[in-house]
N, CA, C and O of each residue as an XYZ file, in Angstrom:
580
protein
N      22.520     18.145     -7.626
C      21.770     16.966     -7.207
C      21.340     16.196     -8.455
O      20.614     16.738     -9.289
N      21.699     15.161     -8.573
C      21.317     14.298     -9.834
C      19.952     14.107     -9.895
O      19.172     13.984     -8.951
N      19.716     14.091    -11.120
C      18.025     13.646    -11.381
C      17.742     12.295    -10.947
O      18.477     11.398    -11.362
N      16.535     11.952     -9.970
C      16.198     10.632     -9.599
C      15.909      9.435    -10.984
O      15.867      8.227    -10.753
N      15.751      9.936    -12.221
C      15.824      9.231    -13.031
C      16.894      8.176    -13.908
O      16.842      7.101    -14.505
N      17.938      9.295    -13.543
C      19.302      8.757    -14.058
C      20.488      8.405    -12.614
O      21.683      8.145    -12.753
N      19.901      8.474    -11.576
C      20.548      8.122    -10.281
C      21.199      6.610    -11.207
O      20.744      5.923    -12.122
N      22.402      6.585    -10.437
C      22.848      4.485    -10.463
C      22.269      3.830    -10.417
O      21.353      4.225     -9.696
N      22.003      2.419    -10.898
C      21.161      1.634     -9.996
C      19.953      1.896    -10.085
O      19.281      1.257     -9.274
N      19.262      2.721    -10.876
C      17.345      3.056    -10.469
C      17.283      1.713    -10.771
O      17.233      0.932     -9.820
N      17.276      1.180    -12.150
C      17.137     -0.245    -12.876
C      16.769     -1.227    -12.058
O      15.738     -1.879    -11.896
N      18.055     -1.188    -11.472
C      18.576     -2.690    -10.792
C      17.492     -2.038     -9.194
O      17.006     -3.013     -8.622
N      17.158     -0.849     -8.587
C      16.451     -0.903     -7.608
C      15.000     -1.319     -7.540
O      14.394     -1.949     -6.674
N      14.508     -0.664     -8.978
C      13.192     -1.388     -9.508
C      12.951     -2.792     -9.527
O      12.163     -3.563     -8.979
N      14.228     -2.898    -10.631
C      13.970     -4.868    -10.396
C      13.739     -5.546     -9.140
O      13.204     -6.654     -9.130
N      14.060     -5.034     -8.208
C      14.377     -5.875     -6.882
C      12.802     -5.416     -6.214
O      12.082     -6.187     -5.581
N      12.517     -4.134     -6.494
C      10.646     -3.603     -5.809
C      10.171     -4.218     -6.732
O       9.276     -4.742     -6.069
N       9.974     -4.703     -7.983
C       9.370     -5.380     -8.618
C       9.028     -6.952     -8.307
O       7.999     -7.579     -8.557
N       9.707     -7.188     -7.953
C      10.000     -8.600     -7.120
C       9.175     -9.022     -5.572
O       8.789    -10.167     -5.337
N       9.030     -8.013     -4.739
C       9.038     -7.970     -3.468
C       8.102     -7.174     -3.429
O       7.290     -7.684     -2.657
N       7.687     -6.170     -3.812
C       6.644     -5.085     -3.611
C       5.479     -5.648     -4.565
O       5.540     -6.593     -5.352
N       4.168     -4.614     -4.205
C       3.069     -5.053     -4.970
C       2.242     -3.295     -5.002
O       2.420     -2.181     -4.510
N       1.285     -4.010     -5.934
C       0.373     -2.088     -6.105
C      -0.156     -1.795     -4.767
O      -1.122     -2.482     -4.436
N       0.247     -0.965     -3.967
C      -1.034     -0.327     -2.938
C      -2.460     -0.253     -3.122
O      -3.348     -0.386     -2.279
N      -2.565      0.055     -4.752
C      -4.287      0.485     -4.754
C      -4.797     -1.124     -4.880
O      -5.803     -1.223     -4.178
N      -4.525     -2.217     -5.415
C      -4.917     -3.377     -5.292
C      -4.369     -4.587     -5.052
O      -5.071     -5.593     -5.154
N      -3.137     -4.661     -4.726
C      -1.964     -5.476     -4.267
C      -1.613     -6.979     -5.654
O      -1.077     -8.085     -5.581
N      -2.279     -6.169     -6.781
C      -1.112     -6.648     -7.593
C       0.250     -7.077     -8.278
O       1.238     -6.516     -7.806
N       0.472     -7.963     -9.298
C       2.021     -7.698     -9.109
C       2.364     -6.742     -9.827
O       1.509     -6.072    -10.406
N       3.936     -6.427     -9.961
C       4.409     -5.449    -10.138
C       5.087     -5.896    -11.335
O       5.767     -6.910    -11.175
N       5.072     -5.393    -12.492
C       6.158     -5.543    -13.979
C       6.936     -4.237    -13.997
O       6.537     -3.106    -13.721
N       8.586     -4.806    -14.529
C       8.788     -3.245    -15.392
C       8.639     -2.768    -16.733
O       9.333     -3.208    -17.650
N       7.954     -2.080    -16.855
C       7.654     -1.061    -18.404
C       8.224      0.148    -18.890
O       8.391      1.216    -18.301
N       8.550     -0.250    -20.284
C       8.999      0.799    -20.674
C       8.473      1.896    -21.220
O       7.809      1.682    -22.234
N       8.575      3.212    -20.800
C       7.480      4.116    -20.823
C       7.962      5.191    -21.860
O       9.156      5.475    -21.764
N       7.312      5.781    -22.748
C       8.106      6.576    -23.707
C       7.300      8.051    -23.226
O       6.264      8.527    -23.689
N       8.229      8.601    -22.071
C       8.236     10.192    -22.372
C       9.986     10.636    -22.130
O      10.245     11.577    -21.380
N      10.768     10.101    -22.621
C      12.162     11.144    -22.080
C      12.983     10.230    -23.347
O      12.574      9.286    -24.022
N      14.082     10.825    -23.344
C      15.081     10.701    -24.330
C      16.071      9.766    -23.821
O      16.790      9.040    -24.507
N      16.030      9.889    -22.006
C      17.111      9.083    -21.568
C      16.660      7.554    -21.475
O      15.475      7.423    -21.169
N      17.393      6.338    -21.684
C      16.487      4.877    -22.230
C      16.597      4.425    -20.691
O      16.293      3.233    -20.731
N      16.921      4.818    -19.131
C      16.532      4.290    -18.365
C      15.414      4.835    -17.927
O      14.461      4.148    -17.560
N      15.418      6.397    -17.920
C      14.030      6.763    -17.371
C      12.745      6.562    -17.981
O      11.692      7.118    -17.668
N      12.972      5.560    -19.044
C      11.758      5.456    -19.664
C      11.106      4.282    -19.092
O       9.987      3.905    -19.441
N      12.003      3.572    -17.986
C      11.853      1.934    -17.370
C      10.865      2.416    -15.986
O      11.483      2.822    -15.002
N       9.789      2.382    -15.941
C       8.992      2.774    -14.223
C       8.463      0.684    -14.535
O       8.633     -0.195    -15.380
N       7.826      0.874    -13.263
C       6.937     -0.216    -12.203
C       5.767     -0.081    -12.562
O       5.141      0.819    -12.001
N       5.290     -0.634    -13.260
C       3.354     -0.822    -13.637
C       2.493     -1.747    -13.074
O       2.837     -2.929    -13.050
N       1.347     -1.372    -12.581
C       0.439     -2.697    -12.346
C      -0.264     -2.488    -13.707
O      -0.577     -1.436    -14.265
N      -0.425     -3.762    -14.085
C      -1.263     -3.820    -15.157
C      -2.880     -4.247    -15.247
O      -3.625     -4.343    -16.222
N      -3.153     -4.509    -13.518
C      -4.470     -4.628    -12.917
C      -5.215     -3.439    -12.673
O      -6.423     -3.676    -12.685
N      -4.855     -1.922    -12.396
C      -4.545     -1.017    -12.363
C      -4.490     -0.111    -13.809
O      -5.222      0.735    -14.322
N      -3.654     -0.540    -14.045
C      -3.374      0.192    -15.645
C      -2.700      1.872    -15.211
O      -2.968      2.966    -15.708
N      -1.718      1.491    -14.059
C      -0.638      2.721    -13.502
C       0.121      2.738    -13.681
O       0.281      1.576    -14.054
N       1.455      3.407    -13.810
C       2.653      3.623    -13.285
C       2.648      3.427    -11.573
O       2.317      4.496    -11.060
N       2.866      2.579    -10.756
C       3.059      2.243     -9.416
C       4.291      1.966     -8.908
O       4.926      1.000     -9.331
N       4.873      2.952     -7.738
C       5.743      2.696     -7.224
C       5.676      0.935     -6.427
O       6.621      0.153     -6.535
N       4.912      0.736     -5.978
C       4.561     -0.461     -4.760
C       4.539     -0.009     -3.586
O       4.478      1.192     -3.325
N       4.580     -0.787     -2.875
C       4.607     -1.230     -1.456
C       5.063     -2.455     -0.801
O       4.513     -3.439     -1.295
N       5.796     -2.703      0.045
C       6.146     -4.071      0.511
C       4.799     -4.863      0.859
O       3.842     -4.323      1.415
N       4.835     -6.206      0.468
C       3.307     -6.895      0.554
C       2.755     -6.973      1.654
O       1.538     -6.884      1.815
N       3.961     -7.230      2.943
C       3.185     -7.273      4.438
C       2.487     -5.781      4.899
O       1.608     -5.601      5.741
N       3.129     -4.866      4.122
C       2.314     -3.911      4.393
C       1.125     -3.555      3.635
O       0.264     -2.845      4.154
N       0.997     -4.058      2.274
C      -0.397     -3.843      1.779
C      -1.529     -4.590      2.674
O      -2.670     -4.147      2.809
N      -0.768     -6.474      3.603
C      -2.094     -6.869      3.471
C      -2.391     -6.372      4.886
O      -3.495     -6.692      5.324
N      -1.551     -5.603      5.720
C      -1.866     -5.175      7.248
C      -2.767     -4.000      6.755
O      -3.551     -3.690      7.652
N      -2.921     -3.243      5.633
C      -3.353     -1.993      5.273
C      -4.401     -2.522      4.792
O      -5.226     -1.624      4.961
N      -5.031     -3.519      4.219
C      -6.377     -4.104      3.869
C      -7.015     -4.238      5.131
O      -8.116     -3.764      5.411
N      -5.831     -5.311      6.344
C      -7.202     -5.271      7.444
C      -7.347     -4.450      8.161
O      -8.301     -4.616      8.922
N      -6.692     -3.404      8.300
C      -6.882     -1.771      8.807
C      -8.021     -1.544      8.604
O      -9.002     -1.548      9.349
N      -7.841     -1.258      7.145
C      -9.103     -0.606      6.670
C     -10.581     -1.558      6.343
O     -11.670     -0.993      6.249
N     -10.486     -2.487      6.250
C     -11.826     -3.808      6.109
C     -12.195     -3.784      7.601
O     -13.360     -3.586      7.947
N     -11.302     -3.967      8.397
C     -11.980     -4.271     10.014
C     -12.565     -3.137     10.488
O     -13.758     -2.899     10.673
N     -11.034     -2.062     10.770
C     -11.529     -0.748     11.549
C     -12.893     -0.298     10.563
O     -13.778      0.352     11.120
N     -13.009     -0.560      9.478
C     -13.812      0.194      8.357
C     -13.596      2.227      8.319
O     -14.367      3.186      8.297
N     -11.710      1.968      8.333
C     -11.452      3.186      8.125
C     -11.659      3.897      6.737
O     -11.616      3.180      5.737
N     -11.869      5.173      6.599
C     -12.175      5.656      5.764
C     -12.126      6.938      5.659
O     -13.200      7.540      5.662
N     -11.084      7.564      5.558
C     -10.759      9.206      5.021
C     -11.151     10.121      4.099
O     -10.825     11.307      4.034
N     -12.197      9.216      3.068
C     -12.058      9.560      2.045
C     -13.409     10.054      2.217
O     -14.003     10.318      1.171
N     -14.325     10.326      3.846
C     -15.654     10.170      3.810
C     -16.892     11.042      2.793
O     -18.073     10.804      3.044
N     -16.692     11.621      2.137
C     -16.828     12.812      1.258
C     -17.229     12.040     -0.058
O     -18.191     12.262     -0.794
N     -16.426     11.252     -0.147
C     -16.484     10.045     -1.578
C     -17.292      8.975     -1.571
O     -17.095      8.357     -0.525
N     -18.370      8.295     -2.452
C     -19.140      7.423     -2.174
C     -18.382      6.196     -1.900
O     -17.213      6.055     -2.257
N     -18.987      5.403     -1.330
C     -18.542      4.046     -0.166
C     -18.502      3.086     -1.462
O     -19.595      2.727     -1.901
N     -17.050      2.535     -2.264
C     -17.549      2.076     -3.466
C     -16.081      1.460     -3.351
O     -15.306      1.883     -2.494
N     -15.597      0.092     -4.553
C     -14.455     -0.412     -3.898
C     -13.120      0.944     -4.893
O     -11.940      0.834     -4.560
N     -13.388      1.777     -5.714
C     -12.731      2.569     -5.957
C     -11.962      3.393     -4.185
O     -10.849      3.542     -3.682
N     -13.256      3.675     -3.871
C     -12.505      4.294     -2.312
C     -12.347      3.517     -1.740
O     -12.313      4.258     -0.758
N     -12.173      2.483     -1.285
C     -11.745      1.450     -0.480
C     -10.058      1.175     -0.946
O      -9.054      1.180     -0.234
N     -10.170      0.994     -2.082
C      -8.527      0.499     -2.755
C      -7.945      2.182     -2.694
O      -6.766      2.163     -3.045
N      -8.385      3.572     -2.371
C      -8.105      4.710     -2.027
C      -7.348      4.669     -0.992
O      -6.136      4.874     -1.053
N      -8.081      4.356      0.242
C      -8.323      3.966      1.402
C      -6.666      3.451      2.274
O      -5.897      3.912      3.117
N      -6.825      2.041      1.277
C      -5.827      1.188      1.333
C      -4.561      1.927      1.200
O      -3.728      1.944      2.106
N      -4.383      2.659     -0.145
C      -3.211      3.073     -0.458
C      -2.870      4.007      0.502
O      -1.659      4.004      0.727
N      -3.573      4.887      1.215
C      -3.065      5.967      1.932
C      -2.358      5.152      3.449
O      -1.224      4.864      3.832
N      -3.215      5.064      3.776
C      -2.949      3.389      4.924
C      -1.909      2.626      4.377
O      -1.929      1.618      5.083
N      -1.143      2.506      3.675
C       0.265      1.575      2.991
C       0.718      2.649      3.033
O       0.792      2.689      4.261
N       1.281      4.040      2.577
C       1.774      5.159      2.401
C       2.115      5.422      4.329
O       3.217      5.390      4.875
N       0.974      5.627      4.877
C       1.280      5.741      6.283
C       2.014      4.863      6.871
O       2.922      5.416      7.491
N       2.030      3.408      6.975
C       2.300      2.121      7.140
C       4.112      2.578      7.116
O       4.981      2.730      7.975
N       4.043      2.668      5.726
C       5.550      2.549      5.242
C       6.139      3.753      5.862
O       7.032      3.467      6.659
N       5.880      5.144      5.720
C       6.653      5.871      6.277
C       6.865      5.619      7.830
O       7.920      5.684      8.460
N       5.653      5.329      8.261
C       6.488      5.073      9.644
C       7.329      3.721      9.716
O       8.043      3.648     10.716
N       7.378      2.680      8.878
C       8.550      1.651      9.122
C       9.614      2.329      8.964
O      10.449      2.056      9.827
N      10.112      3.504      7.841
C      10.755      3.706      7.450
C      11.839      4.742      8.789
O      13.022      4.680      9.123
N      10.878      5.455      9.141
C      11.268      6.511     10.439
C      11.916      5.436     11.793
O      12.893      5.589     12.525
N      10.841      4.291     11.708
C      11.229      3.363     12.806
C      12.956      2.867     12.342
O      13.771      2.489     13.183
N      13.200      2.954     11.120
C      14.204      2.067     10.880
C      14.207      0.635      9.896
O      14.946      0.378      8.946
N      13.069     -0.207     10.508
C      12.654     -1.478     10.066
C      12.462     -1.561      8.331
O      12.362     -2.674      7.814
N      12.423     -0.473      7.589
C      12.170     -0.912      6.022
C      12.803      0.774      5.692
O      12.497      1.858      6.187
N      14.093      0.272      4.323
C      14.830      1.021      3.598
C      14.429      0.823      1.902
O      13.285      0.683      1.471
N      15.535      0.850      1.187
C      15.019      1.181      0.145
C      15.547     -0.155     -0.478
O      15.870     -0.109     -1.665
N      15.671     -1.353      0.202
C      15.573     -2.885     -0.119
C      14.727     -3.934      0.445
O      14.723     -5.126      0.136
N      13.864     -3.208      1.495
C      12.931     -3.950      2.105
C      13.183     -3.752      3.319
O      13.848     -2.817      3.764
N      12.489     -4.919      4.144
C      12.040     -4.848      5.433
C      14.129     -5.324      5.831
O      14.949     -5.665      4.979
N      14.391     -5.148      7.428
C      15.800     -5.328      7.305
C      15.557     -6.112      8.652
O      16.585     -6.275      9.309
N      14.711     -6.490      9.047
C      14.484     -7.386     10.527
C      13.155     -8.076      9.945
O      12.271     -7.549      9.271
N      13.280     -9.637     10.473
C      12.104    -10.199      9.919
C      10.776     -9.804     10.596
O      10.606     -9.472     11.770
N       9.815     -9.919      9.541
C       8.381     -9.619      9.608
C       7.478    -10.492      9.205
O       7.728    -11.025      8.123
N       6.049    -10.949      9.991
C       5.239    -11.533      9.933
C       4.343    -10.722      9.029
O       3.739     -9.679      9.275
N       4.419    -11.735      7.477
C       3.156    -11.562      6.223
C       1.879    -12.560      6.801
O       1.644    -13.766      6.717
N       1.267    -11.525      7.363
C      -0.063    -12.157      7.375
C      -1.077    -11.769      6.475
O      -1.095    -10.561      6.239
N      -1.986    -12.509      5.870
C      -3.049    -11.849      5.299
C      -4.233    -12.107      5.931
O      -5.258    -12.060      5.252
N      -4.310    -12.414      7.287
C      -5.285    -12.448      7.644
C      -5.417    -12.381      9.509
O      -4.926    -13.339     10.108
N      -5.852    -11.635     10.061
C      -5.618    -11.183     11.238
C      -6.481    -12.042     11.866
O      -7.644    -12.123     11.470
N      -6.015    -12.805     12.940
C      -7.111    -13.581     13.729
C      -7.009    -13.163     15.059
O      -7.066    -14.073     15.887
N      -6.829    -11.659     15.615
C      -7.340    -11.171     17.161
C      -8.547    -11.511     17.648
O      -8.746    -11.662     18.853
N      -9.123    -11.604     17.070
C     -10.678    -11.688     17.830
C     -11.343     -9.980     18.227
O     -12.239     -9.584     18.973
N     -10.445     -9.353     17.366
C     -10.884     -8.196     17.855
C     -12.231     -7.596     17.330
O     -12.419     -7.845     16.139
N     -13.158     -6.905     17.905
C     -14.120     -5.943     17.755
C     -14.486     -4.770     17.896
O     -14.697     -4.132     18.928
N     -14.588     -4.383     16.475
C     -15.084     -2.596     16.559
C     -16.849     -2.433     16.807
O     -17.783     -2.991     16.231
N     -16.831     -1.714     17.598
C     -18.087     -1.165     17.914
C     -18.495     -0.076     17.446
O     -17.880      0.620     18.254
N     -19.278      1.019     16.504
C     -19.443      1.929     16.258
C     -20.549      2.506     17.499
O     -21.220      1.737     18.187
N     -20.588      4.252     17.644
C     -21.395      4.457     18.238
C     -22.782      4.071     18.190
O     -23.584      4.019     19.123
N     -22.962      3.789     16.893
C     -24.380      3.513     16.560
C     -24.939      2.097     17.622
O     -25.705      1.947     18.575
N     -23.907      1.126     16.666
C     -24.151      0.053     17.402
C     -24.236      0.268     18.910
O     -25.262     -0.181     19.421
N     -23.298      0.910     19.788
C     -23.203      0.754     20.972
C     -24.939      1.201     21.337
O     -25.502      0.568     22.230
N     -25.644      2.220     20.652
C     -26.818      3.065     21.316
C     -27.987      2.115     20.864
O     -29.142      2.119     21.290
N     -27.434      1.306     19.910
C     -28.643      0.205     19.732
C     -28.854     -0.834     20.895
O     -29.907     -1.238     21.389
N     -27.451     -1.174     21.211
C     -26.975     -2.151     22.095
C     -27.925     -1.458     23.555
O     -28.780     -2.130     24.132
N     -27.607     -0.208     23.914
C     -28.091      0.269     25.058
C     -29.396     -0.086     25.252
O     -29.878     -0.646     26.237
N     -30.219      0.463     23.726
C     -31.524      0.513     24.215
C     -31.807     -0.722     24.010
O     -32.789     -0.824     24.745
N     -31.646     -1.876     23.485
C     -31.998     -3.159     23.792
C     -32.305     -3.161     25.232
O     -33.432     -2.776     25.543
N     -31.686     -3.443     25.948
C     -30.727     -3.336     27.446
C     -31.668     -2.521     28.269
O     -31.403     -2.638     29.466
N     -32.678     -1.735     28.026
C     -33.261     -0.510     28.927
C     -34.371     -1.241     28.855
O     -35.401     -0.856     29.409
């Protein structure tokens, strides 16, 4: 099995996620950098945010910004253990883009060039929808009594 570093094409696959993809943890853009730990001169080429200051694979952008209002609306949060701070929030996000993508990927809809049926980039969800927490709801009650 060939090393994913020296696969064909890593180069030319980066360039193209570099282009189209952005950071999960803050939906920056994406540069390629050349990174000095290996001897071989492509594997030294990864995807950096430099907002970040990572090595970042990406994410396709419609899925970072559906994974912002996931997590901003629902006010999901996995990380509940960790203080409520925008470090865990951009946490948050990334796991929610990670989920996002594997299931496009299982669905079919996004390979390893992008989305392959068109998709609506929204960055901003206008359902009208509302989350209620229990809290709220028991405040709501006793108003009401």
């Amino acid at each position: 099995m060939a090393n994913r570093y020296q696969a064909e094409g890593r180069v030319e696959e980066l360039k193209g996620r570099a282009k189209r993809c952005c950071c999960k943890y803050c939906g920056g853009k994406l540069e390629l950098r050349r990174i000095i730990f290996s001897d071989d001169e492509d594997a030294r080429i990864e995807l950096f945010c430099s907002q970040c200051d990572r090595i970042e694979y990406g994410v396709e952008s419609e899925i970072y910004n559906n994974a912002v209002q996931f997590v901003d609306r629902l006010k999901f949060n996995i990380y509940a253990d960790l203080d409520d701070n925008e470090k865990t929030r951009r946490m948050n996000i990334a796991k929610v883009c990670e989920i996002m993508a594997w299931g496009d990927k299982n669905l079919g809809i996004l390979d390893g060039t992008g989305f392959n049926v068109p998709v609506k980039n929204c960055a901003e969800v206008s359902d009208d929808s509302v989350v209620f927490t229990k809290a709220m709801l028991a405040e709501e009650a006793e108003n009401h009594a």
